[in-house]
PDB file with one MODEL, atoms N, CA, C and O in Angstrom:
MODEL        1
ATOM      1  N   UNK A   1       0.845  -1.172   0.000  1.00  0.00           N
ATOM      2  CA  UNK A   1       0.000   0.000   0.000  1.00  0.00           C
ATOM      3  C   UNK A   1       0.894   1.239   0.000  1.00  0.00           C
ATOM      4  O   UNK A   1       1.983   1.249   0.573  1.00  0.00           O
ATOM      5  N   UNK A   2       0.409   2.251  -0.643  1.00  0.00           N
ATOM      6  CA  UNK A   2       1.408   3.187  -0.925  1.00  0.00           C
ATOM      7  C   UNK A   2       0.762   4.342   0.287  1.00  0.00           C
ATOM      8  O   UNK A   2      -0.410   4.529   0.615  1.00  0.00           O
ATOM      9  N   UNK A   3       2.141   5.062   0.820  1.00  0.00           N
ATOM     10  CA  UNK A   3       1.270   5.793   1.867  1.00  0.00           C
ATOM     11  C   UNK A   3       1.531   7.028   1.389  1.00  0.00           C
ATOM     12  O   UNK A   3       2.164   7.281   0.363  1.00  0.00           O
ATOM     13  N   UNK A   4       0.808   8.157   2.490  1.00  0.00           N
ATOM     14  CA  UNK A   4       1.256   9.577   2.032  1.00  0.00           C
ATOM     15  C   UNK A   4       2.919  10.210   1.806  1.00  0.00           C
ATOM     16  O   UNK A   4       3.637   9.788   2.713  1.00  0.00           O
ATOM     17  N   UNK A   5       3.435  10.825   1.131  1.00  0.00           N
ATOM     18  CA  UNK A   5       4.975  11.153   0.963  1.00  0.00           C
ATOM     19  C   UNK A   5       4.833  12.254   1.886  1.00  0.00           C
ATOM     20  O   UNK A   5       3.876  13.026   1.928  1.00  0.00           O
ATOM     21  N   UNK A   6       6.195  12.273   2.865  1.00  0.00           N
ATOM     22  CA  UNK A   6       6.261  12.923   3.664  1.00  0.00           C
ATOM     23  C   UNK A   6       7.953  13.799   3.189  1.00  0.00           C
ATOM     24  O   UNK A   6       9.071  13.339   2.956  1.00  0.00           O
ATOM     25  N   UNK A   7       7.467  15.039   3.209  1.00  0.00           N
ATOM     26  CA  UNK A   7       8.640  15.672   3.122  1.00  0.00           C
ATOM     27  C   UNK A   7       9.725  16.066   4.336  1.00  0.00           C
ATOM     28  O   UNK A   7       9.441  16.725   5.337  1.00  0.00           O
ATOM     29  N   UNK A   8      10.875  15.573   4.047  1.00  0.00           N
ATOM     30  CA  UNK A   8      12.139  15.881   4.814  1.00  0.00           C
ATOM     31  C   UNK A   8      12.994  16.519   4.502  1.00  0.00           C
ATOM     32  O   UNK A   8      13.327  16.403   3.323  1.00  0.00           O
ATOM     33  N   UNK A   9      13.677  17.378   5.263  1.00  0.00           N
ATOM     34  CA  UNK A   9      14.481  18.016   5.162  1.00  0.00           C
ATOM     35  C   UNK A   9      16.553  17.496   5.216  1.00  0.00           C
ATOM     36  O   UNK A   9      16.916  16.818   6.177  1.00  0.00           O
ATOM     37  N   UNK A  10      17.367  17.814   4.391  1.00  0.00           N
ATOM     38  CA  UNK A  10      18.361  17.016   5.038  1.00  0.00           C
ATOM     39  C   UNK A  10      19.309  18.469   5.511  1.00  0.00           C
ATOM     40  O   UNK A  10      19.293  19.637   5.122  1.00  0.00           O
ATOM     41  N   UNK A  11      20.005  17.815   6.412  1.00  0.00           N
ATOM     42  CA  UNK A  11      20.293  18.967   7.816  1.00  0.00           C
ATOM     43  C   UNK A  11      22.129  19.175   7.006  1.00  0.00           C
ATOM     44  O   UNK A  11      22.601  18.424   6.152  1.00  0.00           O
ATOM     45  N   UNK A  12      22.762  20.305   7.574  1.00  0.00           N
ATOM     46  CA  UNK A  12      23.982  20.793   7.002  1.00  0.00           C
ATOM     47  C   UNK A  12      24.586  19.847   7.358  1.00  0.00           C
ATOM     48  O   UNK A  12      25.650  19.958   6.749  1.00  0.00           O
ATOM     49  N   UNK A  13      24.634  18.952   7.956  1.00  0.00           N
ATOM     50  CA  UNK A  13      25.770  17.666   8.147  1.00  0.00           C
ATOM     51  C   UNK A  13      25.243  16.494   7.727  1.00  0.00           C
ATOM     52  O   UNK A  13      25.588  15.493   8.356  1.00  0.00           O
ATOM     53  N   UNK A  14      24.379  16.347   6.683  1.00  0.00           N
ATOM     54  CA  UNK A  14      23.838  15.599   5.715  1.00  0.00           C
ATOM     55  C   UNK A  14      23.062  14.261   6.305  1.00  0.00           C
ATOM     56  O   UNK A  14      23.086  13.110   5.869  1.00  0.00           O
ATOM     57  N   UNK A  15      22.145  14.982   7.804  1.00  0.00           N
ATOM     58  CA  UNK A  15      21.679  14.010   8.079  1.00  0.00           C
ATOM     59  C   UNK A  15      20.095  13.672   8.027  1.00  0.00           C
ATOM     60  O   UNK A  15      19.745  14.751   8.505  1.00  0.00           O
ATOM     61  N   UNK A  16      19.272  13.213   7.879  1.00  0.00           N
ATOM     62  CA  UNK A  16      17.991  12.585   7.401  1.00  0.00           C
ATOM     63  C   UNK A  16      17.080  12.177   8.653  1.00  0.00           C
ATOM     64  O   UNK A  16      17.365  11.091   9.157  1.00  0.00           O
ATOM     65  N   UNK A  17      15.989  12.918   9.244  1.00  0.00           N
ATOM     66  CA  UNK A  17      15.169  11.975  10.414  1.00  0.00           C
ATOM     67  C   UNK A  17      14.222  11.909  10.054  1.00  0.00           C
ATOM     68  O   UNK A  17      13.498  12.829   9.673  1.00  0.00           O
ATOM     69  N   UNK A  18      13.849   9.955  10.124  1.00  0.00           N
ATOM     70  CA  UNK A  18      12.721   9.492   9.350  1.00  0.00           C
ATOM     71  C   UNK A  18      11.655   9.593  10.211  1.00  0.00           C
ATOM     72  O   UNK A  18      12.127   9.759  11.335  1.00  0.00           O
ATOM     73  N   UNK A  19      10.233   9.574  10.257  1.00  0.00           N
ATOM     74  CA  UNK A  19       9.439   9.525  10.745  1.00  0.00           C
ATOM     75  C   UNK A  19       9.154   8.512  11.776  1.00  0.00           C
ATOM     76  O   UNK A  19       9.172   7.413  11.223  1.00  0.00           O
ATOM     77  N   UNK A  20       8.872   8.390  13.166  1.00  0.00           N
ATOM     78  CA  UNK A  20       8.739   6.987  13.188  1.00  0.00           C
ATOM     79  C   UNK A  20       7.300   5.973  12.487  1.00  0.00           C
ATOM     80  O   UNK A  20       7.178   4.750  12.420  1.00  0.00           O
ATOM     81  N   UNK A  21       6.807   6.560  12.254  1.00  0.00           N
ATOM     82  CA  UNK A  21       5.430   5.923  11.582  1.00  0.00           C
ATOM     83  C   UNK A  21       5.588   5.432   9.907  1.00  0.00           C
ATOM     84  O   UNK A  21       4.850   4.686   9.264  1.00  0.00           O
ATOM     85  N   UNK A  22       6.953   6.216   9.438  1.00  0.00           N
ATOM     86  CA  UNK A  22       7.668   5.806   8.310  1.00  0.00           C
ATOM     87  C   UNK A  22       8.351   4.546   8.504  1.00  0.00           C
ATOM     88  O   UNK A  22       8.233   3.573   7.759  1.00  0.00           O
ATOM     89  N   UNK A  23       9.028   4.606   9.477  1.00  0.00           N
ATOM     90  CA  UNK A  23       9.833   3.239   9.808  1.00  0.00           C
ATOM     91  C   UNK A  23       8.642   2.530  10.239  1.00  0.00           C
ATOM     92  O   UNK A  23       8.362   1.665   9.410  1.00  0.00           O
ATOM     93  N   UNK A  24       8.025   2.554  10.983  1.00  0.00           N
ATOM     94  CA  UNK A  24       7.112   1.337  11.365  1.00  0.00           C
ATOM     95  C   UNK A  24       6.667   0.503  10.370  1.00  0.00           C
ATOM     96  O   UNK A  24       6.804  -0.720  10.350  1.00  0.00           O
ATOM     97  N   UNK A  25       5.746   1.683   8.952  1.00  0.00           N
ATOM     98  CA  UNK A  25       5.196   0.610   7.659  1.00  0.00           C
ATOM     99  C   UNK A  25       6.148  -0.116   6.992  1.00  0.00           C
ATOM    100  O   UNK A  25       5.939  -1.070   6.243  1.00  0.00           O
ATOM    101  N   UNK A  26       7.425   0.471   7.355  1.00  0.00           N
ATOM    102  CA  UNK A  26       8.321  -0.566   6.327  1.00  0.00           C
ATOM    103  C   UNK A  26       8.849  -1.575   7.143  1.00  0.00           C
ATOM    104  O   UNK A  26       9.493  -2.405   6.501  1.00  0.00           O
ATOM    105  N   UNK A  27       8.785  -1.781   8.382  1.00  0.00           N
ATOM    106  CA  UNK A  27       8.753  -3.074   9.318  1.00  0.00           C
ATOM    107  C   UNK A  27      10.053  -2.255   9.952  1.00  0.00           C
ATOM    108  O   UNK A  27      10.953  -3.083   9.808  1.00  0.00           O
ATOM    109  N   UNK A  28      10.559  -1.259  10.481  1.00  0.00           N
ATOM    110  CA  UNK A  28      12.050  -0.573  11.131  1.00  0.00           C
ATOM    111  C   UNK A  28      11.524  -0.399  11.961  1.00  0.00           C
ATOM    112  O   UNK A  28      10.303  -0.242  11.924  1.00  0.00           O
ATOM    113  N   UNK A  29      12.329  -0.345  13.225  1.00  0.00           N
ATOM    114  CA  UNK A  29      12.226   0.096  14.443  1.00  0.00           C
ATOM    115  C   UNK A  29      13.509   0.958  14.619  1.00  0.00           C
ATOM    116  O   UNK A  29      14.541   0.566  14.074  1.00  0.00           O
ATOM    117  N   UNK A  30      13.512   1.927  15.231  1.00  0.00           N
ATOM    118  CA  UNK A  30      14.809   2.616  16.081  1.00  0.00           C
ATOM    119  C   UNK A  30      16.087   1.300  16.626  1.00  0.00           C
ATOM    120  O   UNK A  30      16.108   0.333  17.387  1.00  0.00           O
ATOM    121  N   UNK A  31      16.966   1.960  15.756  1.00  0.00           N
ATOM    122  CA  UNK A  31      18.336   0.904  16.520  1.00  0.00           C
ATOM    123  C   UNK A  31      18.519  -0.042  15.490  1.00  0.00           C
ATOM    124  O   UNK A  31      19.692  -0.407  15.412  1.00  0.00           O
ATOM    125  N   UNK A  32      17.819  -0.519  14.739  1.00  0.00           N
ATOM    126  CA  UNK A  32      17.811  -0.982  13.363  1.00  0.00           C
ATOM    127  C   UNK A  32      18.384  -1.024  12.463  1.00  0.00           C
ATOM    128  O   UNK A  32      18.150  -0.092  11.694  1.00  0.00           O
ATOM    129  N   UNK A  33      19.659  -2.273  11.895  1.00  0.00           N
ATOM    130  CA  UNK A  33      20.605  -1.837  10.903  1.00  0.00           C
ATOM    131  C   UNK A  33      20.043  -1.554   9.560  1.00  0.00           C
ATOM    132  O   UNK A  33      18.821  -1.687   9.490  1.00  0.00           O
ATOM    133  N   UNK A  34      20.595  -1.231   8.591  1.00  0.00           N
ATOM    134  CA  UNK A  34      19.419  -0.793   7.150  1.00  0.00           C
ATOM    135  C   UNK A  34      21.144  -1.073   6.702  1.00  0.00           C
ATOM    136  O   UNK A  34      22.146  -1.170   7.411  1.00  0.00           O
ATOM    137  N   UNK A  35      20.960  -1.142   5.264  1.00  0.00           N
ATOM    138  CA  UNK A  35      21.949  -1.289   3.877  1.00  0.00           C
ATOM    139  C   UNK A  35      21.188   0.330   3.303  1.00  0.00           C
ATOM    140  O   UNK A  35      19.999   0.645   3.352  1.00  0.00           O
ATOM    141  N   UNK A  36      22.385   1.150   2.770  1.00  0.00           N
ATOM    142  CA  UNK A  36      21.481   2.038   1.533  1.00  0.00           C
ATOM    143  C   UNK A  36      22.448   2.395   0.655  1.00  0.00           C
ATOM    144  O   UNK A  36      23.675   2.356   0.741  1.00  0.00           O
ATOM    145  N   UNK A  37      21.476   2.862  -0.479  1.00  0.00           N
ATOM    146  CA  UNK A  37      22.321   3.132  -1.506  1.00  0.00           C
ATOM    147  C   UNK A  37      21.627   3.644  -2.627  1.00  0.00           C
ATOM    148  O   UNK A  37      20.434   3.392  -2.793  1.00  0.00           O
ATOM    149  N   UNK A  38      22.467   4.542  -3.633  1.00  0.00           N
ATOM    150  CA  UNK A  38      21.395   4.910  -4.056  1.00  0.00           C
ATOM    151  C   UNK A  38      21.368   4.548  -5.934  1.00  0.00           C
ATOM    152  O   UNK A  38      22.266   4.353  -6.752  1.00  0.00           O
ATOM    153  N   UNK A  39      20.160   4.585  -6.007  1.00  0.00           N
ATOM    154  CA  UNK A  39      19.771   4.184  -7.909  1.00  0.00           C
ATOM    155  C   UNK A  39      20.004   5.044  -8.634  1.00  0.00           C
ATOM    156  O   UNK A  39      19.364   5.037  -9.686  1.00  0.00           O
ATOM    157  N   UNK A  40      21.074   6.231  -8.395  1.00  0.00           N
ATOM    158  CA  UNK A  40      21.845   6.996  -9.284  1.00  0.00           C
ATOM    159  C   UNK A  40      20.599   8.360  -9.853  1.00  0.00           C
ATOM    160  O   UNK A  40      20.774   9.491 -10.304  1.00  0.00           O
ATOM    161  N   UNK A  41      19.607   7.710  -9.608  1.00  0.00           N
ATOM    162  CA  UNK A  41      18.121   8.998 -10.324  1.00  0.00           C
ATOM    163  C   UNK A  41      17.601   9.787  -9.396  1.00  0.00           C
ATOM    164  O   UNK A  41      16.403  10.034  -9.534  1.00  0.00           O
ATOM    165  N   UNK A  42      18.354  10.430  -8.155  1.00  0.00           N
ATOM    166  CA  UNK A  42      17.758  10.662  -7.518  1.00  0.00           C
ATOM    167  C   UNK A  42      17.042  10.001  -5.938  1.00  0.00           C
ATOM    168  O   UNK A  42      16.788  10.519  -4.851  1.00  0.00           O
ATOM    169  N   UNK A  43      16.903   8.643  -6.492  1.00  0.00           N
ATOM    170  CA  UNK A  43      16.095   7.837  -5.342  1.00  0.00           C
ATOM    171  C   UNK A  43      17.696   7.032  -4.362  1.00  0.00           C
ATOM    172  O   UNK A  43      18.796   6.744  -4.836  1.00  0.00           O
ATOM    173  N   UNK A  44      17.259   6.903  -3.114  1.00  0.00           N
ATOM    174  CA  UNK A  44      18.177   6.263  -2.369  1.00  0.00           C
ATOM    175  C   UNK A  44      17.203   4.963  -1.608  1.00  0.00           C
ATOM    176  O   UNK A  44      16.090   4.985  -1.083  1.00  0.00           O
ATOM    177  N   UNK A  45      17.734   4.380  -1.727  1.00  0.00           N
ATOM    178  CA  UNK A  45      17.196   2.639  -1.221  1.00  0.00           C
ATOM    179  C   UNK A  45      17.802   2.509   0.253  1.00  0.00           C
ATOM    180  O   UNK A  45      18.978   2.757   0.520  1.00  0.00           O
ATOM    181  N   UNK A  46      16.776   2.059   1.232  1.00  0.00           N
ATOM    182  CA  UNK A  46      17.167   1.874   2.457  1.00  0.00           C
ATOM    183  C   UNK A  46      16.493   0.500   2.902  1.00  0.00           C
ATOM    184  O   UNK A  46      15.277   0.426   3.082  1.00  0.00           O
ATOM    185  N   UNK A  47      17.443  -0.698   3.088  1.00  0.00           N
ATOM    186  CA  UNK A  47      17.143  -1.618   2.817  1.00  0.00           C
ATOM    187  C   UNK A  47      17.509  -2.742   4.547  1.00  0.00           C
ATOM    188  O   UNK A  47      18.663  -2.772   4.977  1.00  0.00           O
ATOM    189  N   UNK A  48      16.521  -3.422   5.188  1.00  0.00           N
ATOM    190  CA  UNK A  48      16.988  -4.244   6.036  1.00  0.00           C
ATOM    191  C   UNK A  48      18.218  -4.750   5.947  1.00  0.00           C
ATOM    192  O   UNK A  48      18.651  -5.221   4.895  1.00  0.00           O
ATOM    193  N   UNK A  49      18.861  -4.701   6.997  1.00  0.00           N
ATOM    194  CA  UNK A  49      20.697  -5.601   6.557  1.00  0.00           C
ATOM    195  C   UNK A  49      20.107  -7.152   6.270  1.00  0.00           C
ATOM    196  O   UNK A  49      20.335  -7.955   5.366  1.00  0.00           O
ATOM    197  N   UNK A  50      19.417  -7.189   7.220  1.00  0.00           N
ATOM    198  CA  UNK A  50      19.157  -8.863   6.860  1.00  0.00           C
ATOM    199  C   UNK A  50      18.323  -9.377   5.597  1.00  0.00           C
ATOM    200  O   UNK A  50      18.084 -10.515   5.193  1.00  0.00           O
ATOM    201  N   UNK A  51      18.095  -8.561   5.295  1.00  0.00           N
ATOM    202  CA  UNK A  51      17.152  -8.784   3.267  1.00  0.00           C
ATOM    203  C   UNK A  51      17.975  -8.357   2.479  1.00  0.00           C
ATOM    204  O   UNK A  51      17.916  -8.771   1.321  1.00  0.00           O
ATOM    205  N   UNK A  52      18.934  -7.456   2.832  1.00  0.00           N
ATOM    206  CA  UNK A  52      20.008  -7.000   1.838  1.00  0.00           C
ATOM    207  C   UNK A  52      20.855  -8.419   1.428  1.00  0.00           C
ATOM    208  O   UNK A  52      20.862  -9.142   0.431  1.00  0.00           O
ATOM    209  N   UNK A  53      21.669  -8.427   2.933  1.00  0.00           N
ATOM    210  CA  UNK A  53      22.357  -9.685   2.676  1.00  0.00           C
ATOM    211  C   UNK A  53      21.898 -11.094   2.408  1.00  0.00           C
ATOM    212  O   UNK A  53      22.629 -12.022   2.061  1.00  0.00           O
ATOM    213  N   UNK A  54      20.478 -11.147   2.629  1.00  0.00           N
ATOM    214  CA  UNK A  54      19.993 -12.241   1.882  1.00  0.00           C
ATOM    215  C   UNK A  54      19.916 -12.674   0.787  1.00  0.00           C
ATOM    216  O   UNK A  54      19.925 -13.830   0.364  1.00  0.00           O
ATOM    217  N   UNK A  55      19.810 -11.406   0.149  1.00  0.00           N
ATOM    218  CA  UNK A  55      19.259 -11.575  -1.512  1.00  0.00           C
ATOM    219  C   UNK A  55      20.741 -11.469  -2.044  1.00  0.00           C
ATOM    220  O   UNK A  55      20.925 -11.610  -3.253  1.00  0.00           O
ATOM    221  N   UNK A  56      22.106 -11.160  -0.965  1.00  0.00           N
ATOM    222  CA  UNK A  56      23.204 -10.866  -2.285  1.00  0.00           C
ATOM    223  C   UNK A  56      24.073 -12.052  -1.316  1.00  0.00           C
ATOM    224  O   UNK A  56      25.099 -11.687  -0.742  1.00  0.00           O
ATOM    225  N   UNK A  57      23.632 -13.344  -1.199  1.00  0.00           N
ATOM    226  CA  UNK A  57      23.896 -14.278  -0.897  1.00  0.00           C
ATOM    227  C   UNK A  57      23.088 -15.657  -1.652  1.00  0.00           C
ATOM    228  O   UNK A  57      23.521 -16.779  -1.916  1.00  0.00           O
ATOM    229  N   UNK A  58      21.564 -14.953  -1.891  1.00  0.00           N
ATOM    230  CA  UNK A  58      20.854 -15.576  -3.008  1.00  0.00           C
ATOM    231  C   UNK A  58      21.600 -15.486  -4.360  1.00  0.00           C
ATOM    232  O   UNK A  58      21.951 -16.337  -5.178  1.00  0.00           O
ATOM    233  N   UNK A  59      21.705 -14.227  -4.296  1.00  0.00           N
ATOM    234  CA  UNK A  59      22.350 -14.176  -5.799  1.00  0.00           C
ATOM    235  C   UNK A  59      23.786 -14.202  -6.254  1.00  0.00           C
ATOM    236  O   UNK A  59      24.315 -13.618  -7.200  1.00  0.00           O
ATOM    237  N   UNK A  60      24.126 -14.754  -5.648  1.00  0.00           N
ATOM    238  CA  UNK A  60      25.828 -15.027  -5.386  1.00  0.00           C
ATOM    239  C   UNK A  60      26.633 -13.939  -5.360  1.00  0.00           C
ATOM    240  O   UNK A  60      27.771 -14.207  -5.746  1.00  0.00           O
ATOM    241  N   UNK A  61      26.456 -12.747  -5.031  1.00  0.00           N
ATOM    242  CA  UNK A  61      26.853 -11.714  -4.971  1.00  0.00           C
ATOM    243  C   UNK A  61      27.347 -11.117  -3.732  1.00  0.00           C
ATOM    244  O   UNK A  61      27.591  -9.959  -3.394  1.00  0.00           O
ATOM    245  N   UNK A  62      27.412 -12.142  -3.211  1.00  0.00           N
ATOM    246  CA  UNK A  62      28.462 -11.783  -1.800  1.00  0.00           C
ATOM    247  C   UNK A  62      29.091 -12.980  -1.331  1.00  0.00           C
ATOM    248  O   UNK A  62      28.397 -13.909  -0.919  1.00  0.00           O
ATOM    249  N   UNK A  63      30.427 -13.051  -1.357  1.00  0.00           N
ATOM    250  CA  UNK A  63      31.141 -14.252  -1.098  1.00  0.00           C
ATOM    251  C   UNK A  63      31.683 -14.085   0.216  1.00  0.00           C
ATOM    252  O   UNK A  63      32.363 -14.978   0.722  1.00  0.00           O
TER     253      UNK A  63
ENDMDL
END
């Protein structure tokens, strides 16, 4: 389900505070490792460590 876009601001030391109701729908809690990175267009991917490294262990992409 797609929710409302919430605008953020990023702070002079290039840092980002997510909502907590943002983290909640995507299953995050505070203290929470994430993988990110970004798709070069603009968009940055913030990804569970443990689904990150799953899928680049699925896909043989991490030895």
């Amino acid at each position: 389900m797609l929710r409302e876009p919430v605008e953020l601001t990023i702070s002079d030391d290039g840092t980002v505070a997510l909502p907590l109701g943002l983290l909640a729908e995507a299953g995050l809690s505070p203290g929470a490792k994430v993988v990110a990175y970004s798709l070069g267009d603009g968009r940055i991917v913030l990804r569970r460590e443990h689904d990150a490294t799953s899928e680049l262990i699925e896909t043989g992409r991490l030895t």
